[in-house]
C-alpha positions in Angstrom: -21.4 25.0 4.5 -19.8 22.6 2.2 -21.9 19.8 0.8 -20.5 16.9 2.7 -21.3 18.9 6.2 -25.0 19.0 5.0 -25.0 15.6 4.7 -23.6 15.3 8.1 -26.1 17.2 9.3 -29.1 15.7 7.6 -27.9 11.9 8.7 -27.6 13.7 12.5 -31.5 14.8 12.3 -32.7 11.6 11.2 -31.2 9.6 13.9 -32.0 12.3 16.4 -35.7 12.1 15.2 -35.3 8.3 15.7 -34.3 9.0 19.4 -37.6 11.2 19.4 -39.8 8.6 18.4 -40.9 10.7 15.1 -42.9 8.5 12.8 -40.6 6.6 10.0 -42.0 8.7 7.1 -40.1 12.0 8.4 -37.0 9.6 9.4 -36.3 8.7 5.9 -37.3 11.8 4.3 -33.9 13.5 6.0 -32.2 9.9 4.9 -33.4 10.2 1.6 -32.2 13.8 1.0 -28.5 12.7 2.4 -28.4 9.8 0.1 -29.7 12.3 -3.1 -26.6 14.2 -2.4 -24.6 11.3 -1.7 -25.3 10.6 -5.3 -25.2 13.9 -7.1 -23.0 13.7 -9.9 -23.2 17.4 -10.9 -21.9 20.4 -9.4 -23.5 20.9 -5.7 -22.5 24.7 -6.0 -24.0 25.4 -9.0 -27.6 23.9 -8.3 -27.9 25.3 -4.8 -27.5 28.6 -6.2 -29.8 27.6 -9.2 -32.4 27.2 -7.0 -32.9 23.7 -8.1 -32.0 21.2 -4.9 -36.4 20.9 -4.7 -35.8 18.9 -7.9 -33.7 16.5 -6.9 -35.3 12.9 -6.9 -35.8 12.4 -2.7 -35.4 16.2 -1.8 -39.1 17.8 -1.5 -39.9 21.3 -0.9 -39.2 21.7 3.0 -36.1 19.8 3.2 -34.5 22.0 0.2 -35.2 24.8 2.0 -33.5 23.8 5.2 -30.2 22.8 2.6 -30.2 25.9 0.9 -30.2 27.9 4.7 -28.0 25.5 5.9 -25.8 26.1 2.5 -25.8 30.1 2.7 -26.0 30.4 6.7 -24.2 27.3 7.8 -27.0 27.6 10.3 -30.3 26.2 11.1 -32.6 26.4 14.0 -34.4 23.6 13.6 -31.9 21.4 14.0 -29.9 23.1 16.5 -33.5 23.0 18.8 -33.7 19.4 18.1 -29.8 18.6 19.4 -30.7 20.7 22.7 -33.7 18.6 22.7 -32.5 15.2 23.1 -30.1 14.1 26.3 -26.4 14.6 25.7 -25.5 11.1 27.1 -28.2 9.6 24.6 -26.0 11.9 21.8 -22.7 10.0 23.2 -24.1 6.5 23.0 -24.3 7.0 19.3 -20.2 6.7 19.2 -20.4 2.9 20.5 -19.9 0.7 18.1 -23.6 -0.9 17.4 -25.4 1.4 19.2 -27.9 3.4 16.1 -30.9 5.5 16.9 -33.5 2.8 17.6 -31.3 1.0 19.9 -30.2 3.5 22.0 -34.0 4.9 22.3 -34.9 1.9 23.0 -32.5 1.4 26.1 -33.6 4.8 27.3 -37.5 3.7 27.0 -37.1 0.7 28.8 -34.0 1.3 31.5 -34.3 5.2 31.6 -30.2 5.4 31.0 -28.7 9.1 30.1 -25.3 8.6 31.0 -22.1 6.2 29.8 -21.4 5.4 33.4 -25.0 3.8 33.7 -25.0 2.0 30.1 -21.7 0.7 31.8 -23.5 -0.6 34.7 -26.8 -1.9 33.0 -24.2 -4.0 30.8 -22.3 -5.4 33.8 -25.8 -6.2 35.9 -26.8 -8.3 32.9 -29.7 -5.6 31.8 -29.0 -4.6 28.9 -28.7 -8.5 27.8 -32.3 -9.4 28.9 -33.9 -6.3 27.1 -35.7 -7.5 23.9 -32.9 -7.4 20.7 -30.1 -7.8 22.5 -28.4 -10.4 24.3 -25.3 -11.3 26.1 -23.1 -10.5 22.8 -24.5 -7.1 22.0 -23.9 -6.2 26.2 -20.4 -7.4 25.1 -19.9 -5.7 22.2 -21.0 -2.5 23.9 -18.6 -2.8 27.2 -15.9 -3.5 24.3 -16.5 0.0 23.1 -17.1 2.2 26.0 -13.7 0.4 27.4 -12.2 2.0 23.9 -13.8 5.4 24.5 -12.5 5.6 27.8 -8.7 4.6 27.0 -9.0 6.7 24.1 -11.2 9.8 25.7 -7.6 11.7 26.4 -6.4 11.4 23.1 -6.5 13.1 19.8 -5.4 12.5 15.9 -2.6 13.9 15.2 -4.1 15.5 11.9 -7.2 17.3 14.1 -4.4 19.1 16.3 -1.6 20.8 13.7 -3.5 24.0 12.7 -4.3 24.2 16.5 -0.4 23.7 17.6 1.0 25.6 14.3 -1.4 28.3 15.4 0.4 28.2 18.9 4.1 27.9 18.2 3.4 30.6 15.6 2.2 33.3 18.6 5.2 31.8 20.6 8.0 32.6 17.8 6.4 36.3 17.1 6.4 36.9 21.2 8.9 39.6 21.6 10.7 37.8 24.3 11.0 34.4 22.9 14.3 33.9 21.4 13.1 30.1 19.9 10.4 27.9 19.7 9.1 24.1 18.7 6.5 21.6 19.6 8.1 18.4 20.9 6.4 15.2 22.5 4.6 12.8 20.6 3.3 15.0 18.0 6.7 15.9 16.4 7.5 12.7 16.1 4.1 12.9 14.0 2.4 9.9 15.9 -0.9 8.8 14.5 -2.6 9.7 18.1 -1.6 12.3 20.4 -2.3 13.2 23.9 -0.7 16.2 26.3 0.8 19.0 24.0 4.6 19.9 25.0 5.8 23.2 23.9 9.3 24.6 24.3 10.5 27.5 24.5 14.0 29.7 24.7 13.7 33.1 27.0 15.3 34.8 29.5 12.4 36.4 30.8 10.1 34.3 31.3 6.7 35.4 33.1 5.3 37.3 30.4 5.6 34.5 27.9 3.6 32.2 30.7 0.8 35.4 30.5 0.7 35.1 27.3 0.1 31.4 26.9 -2.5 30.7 30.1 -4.3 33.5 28.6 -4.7 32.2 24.9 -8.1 32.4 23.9 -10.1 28.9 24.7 -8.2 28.1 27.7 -10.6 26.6 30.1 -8.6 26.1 33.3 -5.1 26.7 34.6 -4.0 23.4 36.0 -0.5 25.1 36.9 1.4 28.1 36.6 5.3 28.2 37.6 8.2 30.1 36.6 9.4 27.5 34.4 6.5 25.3 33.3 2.8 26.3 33.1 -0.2 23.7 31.9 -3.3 24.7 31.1 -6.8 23.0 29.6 -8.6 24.1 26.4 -12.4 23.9 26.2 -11.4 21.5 23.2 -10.1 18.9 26.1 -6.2 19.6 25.2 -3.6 19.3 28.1 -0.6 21.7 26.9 2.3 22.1 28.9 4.8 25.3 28.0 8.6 24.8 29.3 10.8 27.9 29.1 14.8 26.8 29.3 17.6 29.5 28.6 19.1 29.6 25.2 21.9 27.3 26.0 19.6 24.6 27.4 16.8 24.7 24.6 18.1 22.0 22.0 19.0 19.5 24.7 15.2 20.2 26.3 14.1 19.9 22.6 15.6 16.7 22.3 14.3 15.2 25.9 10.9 16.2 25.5 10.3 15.4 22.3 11.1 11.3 23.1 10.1 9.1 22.9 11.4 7.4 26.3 12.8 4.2 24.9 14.7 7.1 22.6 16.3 8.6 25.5 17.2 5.9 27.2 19.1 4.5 24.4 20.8 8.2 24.2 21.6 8.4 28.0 23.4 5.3 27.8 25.5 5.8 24.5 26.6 9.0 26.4 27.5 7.1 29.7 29.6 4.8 27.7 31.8 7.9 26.7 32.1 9.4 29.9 29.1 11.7 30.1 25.6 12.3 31.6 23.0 13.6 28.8 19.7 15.3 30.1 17.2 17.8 29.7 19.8 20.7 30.5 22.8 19.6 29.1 25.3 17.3 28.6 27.5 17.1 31.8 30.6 15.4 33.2 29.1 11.7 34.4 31.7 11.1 37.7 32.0 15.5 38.6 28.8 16.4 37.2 30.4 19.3 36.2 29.4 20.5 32.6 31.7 19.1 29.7 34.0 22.1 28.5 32.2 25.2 27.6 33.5 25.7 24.3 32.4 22.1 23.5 28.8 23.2 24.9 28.6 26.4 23.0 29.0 24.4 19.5 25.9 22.4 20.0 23.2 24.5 18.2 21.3 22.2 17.2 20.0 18.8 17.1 22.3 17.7 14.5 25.3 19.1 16.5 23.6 16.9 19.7 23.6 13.5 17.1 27.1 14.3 15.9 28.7 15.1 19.5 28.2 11.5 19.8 29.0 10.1 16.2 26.1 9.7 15.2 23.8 10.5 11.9 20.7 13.3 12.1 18.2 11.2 13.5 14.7 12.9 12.3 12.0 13.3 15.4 9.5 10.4 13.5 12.5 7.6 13.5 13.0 8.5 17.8 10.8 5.4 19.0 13.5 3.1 20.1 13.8 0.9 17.5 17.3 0.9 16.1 17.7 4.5 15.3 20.7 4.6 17.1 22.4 2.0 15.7 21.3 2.7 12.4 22.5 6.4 12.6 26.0 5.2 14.2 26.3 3.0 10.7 25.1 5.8 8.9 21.9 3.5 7.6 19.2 5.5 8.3 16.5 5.8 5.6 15.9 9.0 3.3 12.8 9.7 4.5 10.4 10.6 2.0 9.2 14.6 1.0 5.8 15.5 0.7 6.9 17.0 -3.1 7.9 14.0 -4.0 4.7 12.6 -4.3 3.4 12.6 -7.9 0.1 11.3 -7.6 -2.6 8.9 -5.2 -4.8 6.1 -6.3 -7.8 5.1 -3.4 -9.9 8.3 -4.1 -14.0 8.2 -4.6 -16.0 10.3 -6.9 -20.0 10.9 -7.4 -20.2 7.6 -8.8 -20.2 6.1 -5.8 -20.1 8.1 -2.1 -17.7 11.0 -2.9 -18.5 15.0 -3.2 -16.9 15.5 -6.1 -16.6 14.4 -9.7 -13.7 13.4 -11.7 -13.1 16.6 -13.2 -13.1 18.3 -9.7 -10.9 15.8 -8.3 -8.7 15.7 -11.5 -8.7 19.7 -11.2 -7.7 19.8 -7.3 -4.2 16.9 -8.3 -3.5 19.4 -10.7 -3.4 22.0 -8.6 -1.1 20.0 -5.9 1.1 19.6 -9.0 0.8 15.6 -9.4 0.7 13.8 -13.2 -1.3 11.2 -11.9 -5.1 10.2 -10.1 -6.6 6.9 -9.6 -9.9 6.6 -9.2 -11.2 3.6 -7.0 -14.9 4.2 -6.3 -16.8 1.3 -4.0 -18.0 -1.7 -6.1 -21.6 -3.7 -5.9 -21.8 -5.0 -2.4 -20.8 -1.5 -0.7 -24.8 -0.8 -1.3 -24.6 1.9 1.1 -21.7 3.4 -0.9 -23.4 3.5 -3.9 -21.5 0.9 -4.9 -20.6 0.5 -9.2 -21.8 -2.9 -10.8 -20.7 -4.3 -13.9 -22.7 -2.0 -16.2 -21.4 1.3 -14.5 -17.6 0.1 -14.2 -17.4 -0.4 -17.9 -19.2 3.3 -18.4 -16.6 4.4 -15.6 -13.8 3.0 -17.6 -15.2 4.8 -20.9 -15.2 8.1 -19.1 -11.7 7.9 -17.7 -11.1 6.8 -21.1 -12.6 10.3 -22.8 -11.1 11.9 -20.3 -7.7 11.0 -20.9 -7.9 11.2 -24.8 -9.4 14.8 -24.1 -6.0 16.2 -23.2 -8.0 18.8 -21.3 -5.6 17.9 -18.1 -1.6 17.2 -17.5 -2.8 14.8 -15.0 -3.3 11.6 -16.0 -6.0 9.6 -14.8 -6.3 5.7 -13.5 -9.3 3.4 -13.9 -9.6 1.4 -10.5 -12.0 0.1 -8.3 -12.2 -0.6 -4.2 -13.8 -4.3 -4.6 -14.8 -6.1 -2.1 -13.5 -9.5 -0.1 -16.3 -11.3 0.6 -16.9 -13.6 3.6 -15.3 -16.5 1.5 -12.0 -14.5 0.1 -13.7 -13.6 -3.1 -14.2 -10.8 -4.6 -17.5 -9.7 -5.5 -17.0 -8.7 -9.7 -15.6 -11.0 -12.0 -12.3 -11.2 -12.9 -13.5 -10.3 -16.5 -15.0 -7.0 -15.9 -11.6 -6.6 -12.9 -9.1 -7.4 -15.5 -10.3 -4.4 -17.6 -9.5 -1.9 -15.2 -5.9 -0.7 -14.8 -5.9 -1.5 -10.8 -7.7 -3.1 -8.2 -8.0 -2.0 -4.4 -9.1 -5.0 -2.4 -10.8 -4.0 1.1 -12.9 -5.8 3.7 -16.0 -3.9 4.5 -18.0 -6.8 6.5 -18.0 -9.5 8.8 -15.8 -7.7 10.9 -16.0 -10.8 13.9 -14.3 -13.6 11.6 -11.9 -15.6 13.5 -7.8 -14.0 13.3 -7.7 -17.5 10.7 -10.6 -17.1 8.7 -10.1 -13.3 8.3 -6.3 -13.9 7.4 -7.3 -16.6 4.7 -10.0 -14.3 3.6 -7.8 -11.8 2.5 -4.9 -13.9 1.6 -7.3 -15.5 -1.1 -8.3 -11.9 -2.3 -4.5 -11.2 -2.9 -4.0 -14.4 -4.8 -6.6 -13.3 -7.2 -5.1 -12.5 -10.4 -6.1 -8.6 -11.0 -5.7 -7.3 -7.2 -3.0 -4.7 -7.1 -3.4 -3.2 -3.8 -4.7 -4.3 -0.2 -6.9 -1.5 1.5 -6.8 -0.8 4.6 -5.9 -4.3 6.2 -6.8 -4.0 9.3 -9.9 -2.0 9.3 -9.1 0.0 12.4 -10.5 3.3 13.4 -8.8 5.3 15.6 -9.7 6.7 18.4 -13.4 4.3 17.7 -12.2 0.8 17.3 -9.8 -1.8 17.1 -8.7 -3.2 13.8 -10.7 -6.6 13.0 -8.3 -9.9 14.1 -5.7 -11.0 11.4 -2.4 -12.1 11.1 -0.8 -9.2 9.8 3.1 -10.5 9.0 1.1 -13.6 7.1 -0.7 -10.8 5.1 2.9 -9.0 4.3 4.1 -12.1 3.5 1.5 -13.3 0.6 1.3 -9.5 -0.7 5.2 -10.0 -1.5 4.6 -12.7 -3.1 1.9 -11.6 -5.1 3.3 -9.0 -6.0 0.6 -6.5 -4.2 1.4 -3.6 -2.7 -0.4 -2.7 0.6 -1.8 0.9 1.3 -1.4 3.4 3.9 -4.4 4.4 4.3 -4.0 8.0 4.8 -7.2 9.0 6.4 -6.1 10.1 9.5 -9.6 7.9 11.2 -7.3 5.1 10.2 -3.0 5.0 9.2 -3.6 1.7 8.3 -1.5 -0.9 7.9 0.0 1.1 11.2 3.5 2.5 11.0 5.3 0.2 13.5 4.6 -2.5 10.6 6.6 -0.7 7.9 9.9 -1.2 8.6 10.4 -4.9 8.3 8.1 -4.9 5.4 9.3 -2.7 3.0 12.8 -4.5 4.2 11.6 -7.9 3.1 10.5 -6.6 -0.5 7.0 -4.7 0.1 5.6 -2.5 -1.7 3.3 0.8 -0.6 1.5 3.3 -2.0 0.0 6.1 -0.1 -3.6 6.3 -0.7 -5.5 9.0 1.0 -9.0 7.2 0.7 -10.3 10.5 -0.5 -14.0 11.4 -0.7 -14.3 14.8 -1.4 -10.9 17.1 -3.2 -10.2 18.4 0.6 -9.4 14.3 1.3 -7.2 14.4 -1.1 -4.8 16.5 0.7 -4.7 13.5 3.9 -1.9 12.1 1.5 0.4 14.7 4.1 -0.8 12.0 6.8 0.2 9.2 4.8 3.5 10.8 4.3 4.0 10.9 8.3 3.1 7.5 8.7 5.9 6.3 6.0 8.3 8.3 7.3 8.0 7.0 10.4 7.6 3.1 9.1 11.4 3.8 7.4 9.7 3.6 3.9 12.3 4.9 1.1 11.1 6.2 -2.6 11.8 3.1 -4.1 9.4 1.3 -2.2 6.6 3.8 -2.2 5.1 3.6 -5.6 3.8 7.0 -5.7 7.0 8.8 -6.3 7.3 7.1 -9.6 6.3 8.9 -12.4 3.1 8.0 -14.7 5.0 5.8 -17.1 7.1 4.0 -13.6 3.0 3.6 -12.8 1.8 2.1 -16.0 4.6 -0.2 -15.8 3.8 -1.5 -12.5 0.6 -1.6 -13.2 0.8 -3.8 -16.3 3.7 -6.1 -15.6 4.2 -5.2 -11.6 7.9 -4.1 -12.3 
């Protein structure tokens, strides 16, 4: 077990212990040993295998024992018996928004509530609000979030689900009977969210293949099983649905069920206007409904044929949402969506210095190995205290190490002094502009006051990007998917000052976040934006949610010259020094 699933672990006992009523002392003994590894600068590896994590300031004797099992076993009893212990519903309330360990303990002390459905109603009835330390607000706040968890209960990120559906249409394609294969749905058009899985599939003998996929290993229930279509529930809570079309029929089922709706109904009617009826099995005569020549038929192969039977350009599955694909491919406008190789490099990364896993030389070490020339490194500045944030003293020793570093030549990567500051209540930032304008980037993020007003938020970070050394906008919205909705702000008034500041805006590539959200891109980078795909890496295995970034600007319409990592170092330096 990896060092940043120990720390899960070791923040998951103390708040379960909170739950339990343990006395304080062993509650901040397992929240002491997650923030001494939090802050480990050396190599985690090395010292667990040293024997030395029992001299680490905050880790005593006990707890480095449970690390170390939980390090070589990925396994430990005691807190496995402690999760069994505690209610599962008590374990769910700790995914609303608000809702920590002494709070939910004591709502199930006073009120007795297990369950979702009866935090639901104790909100509604007005008791939770009359319990001591919370009020009307707080019941608010926590309605707002189960409503979230329950519109967002059937869903799943897209990036939690690829190995799963890879691992899927690989078993499909090496089926002896299947003559082709493909996802389709929302998750080849690589949205941020997914919910059912669609797979399709080319055979002329079908009931084997639907043996084969009801009896995949973690299916939990058979919802249906045809001939054509079978659907079936994994224990993860995945819906898939498998479709099985002849040969013939498979890239015009490819393009139906792959969308989006708006997609196809622009499709349907630009084939209606040229005589014809386009569906799921074909393309077909629209007064006869007889099918259109066969030798015509027999040519499509392929998507691109289906585009080019009706003049039209490849459209890519991430541009099919209905908003001016169509036309764009008829005027042969559509963007060149960007390649994951062409990205040279990332800037919003952490390190030990503040809450990442790994140093700079391990992070340095994993770019190289992607084959980028450049890594910035923005660790959390002096108000993130829970981050570990860097204050003045520690930027400028940062600085000096990046510095060494550089001069070293030990790497081809070059690396970037930045830092993630942050927007205060008031728009400021909270380091000077003095100690700022030394580094070679800033990353401006809100990380509190989260209620502001959609006004006073959208000033608040307006001021931030007036201020002279802010190069990039992080995360501006503040969304978590699947968990909560983005903080109020006037996003196209944002877009608007960053062009005229000259700052570029991030995609966030975590995949807990995509922010600013794809459906924003297009008219942005259109109007003179600039972006930069930032994977808001703590640990080198973050690094590689840049791929997520790379769907989401794809599907925002976002070309290389407006996406500043495909420029090379020197393109970099340049922008970074005179913002050309």
């Amino acid at each position: 077990m990896d060092k940043a699933q120990i720390i899960g672990i070791l923040k998951d006992i103390s708040v379960f212990l909170e739950l339990k009523g343990e006395n304080s002392f062993k509650i901040r003994a397992y929240q002491s040993g997650a923030r001494a590894l939090e802050r480990l600068e050396d190599n985690f590896d090395i010292i667990v295998k040293e024997g030395k994590i029992a001299s680490l300031q905050g880790i005593g004797q006990a707890l480095a024992l449970k690390i170390e099992t939980l390090y070589h076993e990925s396994h430990l009893p005691f807190y496995d018996n402690l999760k069994a212990s505690i209610a599962p519903g008590l374990i769910e309330f700790l995914d609303i928004p608000g809702l920590g360990g002494k709070k939910v303990k004591h709502i199930h002390d006073a009120l007795g509530i297990e369950t979702i459905e009866a935090l639901k109603e104790a909100c509604e009835s007005g008791t939770i609000e009359a319990l001591d330390g919370f009020g009307a607000k707080s019941a608010e706040k926590i309605l707002s979030g189960i409503a979230n968890r329950e519109a967002y209960g059937k869903r799943h990120l897209w990036w939690s689900v690829q190995e799963f559906v890879q691992e899927i249409v690989s078993g499909l394609e090496a089926h002896a009977l299947v003559k082709r294969a493909s996802v389709a749905g929302s998750f080849r058009r690589r949205l941020e969210t997914v919910g059912d899985l669609d797979f399709i599939v080319a055979s002329d003998t079908p009931e084997p293949i639907m043996d084969w996929f009801t009896e995949i290993e973690g299916v939990k229930e058979i919802t249906a099983k045809g001939e054509t279509k079978s659907s079936v529930r994994f224990e993860n809570g995945i819906q898939a649905d498998l479709r099985i079309v002849t040969e013939k029929e498979f890239v015009f089922a490819l393009h139906h069920f792959t969308g989006s709706k708006d997609h196809n109904v622009m499709m349907r009617q630009r084939a209606l206007s040229r005589g014809y009826r386009l569906s799921e099995w074909g393309i077909f005569d629209k007064d006869s409904g007889e099918n259109i020549p066969i030798e015509e038929v027999n040519l499509i192969q392929t998507e691109a044929d289906l585009f080019k039977f009706f003049d039209l350009e490849m459209i890519e599955p991430e541009l099919r949402e209905g908003l001016g694909e169509i036309l764009a491919a008829e005027n042969k406008k559509l963007p060149r969506l960007i390649e994951s190789n062409e990205i040279k490099g990332v800037f919003h990364n952490h390190t030990t210095l503040s809450d990442g896993m790994n140093t700079l030389d391990e992070m340095v070490e994993q770019a190289e190995s992607l084959g980028w020339s450049y890594l910035g490194f923005a660790d959390h500045s002096k108000s993130s205290v829970q981050a570990n944030g860097l204050n003045e003293e520690r930027v400028h020793k940062m600085i000096e190490q990046i510095q060494s570093f550089n001069e070293s030549g030990s790497s081809s990567v070059t690396a970037f002094s930045g830092i993630e500051c942050d927007i205060l209540k008031d728009g400021t930032l909270d380091l000077d502009e003095s100690v700022l304008g030394q580094l070679d980037y800033v990353v401006a993020s809100v990380h509190s006051s989260f209620s502001q007003s959609e006004e006073e938020m959208t000033q608040r970070v307006i001021r931030a990007i007036e201020s002279p050394s802010v190069t990039m906008l992080g995360h501006p919205t503040g969304r978590l998917l699947l968990r909560r909705e983005g903080y109020q702000i006037n996003i196209s008034k944002v877009i608007d000052a960053a062009i005229a500041n000259k700052v570029i805006i991030e995609i966030n590539a975590n995949p807990q976040r995509l922010d600013m959200d794809w459906r924003f891109w297009k008219q942005a980078v259109q109007r003179g934006l600039m972006c930069s795909i930032n994977p808001d890496a703590h640990s080198i295995k973050n690094l590689g949610y840049y791929e997520a970034g790379v769907n989401i600007a794809r599907k925002g319409w976002v070309e290389a010259n407006s996406l500043l990592n495909t420029r090379d170092t020197d393109g970099i330096k340049r922008w970074f020094s005179k913002r050309l």
